[in-house]
N, C-alpha and C positions, 0 to 999 in steps of 0.2 A: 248437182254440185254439193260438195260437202260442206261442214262447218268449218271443219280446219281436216288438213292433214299433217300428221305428223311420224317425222322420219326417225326411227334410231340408229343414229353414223357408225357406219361399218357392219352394221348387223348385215349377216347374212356372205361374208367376204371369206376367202379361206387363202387366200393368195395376194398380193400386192398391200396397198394401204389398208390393213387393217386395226389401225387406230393407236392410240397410246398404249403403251405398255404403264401399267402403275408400279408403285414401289415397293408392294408391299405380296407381287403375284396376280393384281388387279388387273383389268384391260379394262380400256373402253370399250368393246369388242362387246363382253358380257354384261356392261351397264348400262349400255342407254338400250338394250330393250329394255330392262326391268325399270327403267323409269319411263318412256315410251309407254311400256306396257299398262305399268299403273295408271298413268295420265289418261290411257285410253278406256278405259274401265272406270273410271271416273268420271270422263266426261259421259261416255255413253249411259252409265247409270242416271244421269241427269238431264238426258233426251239431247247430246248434241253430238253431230253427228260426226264421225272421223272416219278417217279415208287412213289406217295404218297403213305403211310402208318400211319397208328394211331400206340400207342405203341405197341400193339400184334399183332403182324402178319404171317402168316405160313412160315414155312424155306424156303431155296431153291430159293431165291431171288437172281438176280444177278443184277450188277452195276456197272460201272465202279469207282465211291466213294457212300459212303453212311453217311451220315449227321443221327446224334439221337437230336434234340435239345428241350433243357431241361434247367431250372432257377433253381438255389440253394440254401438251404434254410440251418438255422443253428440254433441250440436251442442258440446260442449265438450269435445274430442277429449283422451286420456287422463283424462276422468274416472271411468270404469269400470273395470273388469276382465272377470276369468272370475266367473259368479254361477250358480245353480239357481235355478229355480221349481216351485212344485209345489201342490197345491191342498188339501192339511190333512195332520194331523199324523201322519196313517196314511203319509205317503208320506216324511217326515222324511229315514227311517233308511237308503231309496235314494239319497237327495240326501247324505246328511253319507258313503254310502260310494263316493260319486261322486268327493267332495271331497279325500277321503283318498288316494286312488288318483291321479286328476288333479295334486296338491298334489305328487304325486312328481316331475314335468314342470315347469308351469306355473309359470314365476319370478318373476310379476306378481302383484298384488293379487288380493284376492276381495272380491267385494262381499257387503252382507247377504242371504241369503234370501230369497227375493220381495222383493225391494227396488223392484218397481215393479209396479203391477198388471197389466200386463201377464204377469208370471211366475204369479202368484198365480190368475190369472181365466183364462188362455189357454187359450185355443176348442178347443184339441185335446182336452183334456180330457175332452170330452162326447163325443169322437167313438168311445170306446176305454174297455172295461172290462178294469180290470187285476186279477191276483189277490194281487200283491207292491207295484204302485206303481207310478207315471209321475211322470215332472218333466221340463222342459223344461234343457237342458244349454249356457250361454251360454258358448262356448269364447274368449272375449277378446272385446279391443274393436277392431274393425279401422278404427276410425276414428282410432283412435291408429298412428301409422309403426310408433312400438317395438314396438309388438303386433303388428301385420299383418309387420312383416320378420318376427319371432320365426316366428310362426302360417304364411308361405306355405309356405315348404321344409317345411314336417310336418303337413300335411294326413293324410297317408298316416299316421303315426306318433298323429294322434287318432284315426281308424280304427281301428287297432290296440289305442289304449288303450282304444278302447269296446269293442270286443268282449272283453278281457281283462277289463274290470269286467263285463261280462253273463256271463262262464265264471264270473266268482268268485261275483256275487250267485247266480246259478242253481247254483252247487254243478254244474255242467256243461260239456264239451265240451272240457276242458283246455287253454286259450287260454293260450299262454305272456305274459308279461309283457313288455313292449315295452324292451328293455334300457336303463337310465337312460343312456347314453351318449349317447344317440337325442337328448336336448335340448341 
């Protein structure tokens, strides 16, 4: 069993939902590996162990949390933000320490909690037994300019802050905290 595994949404797709489009030529498509990626090279530099995956990947995964992260997009562009989803109330207390941590950065809105069924019902879910929690981690809206400027130059710096919330939640690996200057 791993430490955590974690997914970057869409990677790996070349047909069907392949994620937001951003406004500026951006995709989700090509970002959440590079924050994925980073997160993972960071935690593993720190001895904790991940189970990387692209968006599809066969069931029967285990992990102690499992992270889906994914940017959001809106035919009505800035009506979003950064949100969580997650699939009941056992996995709450990962999302509200997600939020906490992220909230030190992100100077944009947050939206409700499963605010759309897609957070609440998402397919990863089933593909992954966790022993602490999974939620899926909506890092802005890049269909919004403000958010997508904000969001390109710190790719690297959500990276970082995921692996720094999986040192904290896991009580492991001593992942320093991404210096608040960084936003």
């Amino acid at each position: 069993m791993f430490d955590v595994l974690i997914s970057a949404g869409h990677e790996g797709r070349t047909e069907g939902n392949t994620g937001a489009p951003g406004t500026g030529g951006n995709s989700q498509i090509r970002w959440t590996p590079i924050v994925a990626n980073r997160a993972t090279e960071v935690l593993r530099a720190h001895g904790i162990s991940v189970d990387r995956q692209p968006a599809d990947f066969p069931a029967g995964r285990r992990a102690t949390i499992a992270l889906f992260i994914h940017f959001d997009g809106s035919k009505d562009p800035c009506s979003s933000g950064a949100s969580v989803g997650y699939k009941g109330p056992a996995d709450q207390p990962l999302a509200t320490a997600w939020k906490k941590i992220y909230s030190e950065y992100w100077p944009y809105k947050w939206m409700k909690d499963n605010f759309t069924k897609n957070l609440s019902e998402y397919f990863g879910y089933g593909l992954v037994e966790t022993t602490q929690g999974e939620m899926v981690m909506e890092l802005g809206e890049i269909s919004c300019r403000e958010q997508e400027e904000w969001l390109e130059p710190r790719l690297n710096l959500l990276g970082d802050t995921i692996a720094y919330f999986v040192s904290q939640w896991l009580d492991k690996g001593n992942v320093p905290m991404p210096p608040s200057g960084s936003n």
